[in-house]
PyMOL commands that place a pseudoatom at each C-alpha (Angstrom):
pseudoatom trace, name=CA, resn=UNK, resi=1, chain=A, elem=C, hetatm=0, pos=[-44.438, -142.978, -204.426]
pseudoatom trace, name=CA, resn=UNK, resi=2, chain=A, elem=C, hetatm=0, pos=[-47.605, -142.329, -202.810]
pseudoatom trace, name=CA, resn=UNK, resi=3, chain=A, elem=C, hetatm=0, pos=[-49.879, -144.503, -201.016]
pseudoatom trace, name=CA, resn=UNK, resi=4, chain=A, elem=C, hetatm=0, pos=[-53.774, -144.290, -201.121]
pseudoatom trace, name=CA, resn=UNK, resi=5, chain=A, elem=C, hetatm=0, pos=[-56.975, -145.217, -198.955]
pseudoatom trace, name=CA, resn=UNK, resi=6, chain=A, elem=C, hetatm=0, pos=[-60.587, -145.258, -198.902]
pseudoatom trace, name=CA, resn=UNK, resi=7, chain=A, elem=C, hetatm=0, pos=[-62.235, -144.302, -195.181]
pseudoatom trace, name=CA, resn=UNK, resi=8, chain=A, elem=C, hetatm=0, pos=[-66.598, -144.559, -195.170]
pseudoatom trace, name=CA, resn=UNK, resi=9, chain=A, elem=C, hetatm=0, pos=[-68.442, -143.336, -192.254]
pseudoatom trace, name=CA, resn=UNK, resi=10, chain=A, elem=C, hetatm=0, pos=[-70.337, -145.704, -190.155]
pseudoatom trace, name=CA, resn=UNK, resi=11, chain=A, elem=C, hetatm=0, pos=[-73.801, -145.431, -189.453]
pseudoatom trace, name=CA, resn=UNK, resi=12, chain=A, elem=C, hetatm=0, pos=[-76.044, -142.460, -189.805]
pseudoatom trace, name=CA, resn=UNK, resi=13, chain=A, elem=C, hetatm=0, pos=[-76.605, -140.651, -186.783]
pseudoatom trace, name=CA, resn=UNK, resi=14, chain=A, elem=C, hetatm=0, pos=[-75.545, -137.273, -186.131]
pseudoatom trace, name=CA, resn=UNK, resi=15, chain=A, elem=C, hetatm=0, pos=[-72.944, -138.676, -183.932]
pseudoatom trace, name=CA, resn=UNK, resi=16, chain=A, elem=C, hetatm=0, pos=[-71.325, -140.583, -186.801]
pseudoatom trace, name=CA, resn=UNK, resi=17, chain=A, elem=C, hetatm=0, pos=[-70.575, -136.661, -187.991]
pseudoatom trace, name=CA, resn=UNK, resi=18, chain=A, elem=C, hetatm=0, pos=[-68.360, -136.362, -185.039]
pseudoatom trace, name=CA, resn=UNK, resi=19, chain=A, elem=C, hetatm=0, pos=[-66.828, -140.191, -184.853]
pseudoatom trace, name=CA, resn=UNK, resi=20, chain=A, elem=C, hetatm=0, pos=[-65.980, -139.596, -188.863]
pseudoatom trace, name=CA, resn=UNK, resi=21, chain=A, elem=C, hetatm=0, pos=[-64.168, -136.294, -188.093]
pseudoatom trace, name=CA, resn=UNK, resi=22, chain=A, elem=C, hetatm=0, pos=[-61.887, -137.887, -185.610]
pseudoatom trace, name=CA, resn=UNK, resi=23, chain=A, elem=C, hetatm=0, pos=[-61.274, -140.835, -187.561]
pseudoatom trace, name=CA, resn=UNK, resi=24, chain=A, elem=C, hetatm=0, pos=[-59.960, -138.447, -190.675]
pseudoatom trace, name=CA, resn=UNK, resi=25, chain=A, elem=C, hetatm=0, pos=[-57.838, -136.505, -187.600]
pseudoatom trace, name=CA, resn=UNK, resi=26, chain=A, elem=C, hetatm=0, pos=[-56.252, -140.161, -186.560]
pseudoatom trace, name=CA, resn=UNK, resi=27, chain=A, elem=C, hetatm=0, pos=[-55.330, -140.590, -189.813]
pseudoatom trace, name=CA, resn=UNK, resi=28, chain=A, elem=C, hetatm=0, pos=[-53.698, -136.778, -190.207]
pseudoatom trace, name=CA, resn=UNK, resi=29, chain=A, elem=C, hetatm=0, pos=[-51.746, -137.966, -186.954]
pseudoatom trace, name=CA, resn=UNK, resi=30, chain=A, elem=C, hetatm=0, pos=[-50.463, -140.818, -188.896]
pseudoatom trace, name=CA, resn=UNK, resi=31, chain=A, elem=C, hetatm=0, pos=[-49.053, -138.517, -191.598]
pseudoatom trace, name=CA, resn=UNK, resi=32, chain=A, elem=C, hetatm=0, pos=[-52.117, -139.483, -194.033]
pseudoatom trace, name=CA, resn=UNK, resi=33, chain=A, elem=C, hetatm=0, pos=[-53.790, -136.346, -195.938]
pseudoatom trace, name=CA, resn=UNK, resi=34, chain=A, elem=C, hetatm=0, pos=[-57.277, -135.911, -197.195]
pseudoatom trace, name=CA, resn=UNK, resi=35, chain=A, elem=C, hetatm=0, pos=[-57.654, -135.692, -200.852]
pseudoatom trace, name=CA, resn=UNK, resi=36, chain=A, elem=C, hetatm=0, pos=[-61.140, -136.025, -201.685]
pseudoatom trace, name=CA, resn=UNK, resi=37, chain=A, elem=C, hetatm=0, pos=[-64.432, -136.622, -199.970]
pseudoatom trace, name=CA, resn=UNK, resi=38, chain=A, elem=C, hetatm=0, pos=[-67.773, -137.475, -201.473]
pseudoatom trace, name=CA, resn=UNK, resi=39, chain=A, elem=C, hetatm=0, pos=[-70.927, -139.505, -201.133]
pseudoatom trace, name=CA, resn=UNK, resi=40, chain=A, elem=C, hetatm=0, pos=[-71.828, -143.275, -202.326]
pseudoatom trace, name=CA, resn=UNK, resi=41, chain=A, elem=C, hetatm=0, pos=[-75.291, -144.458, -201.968]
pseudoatom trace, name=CA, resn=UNK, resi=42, chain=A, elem=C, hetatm=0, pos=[-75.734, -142.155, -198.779]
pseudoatom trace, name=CA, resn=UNK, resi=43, chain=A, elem=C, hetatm=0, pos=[-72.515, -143.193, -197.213]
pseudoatom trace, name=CA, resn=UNK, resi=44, chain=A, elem=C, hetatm=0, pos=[-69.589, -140.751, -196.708]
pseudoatom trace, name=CA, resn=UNK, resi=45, chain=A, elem=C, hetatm=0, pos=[-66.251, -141.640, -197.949]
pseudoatom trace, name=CA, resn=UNK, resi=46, chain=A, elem=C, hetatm=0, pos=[-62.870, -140.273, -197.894]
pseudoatom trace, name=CA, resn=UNK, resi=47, chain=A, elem=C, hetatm=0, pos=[-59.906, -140.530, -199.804]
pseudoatom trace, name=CA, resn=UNK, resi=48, chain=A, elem=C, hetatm=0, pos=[-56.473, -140.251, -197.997]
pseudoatom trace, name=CA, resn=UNK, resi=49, chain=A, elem=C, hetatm=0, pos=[-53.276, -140.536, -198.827]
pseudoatom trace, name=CA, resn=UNK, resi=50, chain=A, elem=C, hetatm=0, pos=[-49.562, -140.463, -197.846]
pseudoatom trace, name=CA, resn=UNK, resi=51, chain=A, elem=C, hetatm=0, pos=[-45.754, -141.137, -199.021]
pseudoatom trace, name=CA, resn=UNK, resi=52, chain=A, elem=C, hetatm=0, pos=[-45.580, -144.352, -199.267]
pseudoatom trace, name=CA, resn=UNK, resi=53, chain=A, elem=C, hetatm=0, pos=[-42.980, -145.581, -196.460]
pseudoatom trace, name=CA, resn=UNK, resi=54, chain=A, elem=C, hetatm=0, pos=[-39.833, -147.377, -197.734]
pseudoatom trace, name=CA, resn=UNK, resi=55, chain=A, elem=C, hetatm=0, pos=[-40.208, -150.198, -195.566]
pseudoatom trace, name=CA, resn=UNK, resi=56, chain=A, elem=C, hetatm=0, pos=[-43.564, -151.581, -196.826]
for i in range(1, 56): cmd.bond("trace and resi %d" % i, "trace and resi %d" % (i + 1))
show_as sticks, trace
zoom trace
């Protein structure tokens, strides 16, 4: 079974770019994988997901 997530980038400064890239890396680190990105009302979002862990 597969887990999903919604990430948005915060704030729109050029350095937001950056802080958004490594957020989507921590995530990669945790085993999550990027599926889709796209734009809502000006705001980039991301769509992650992973196996969802037996445990949870």
């Amino acid at each position: 079974m597969k887990e999903y997530k919604i990430i948005k980038q915060t704030g729109t400064a050029v350095k937001s770019q950056q802080n958004f890239e490594d957020l989507v890396n921590s995530y990669a680190k945790m085993d999550w994988k990027l599926v889709n990105m796209f734009t809502h009302r000006g705001i980039l979002k991301a769509v992650i997901e992973r196996d969802k862990k037996p445990d949870e």
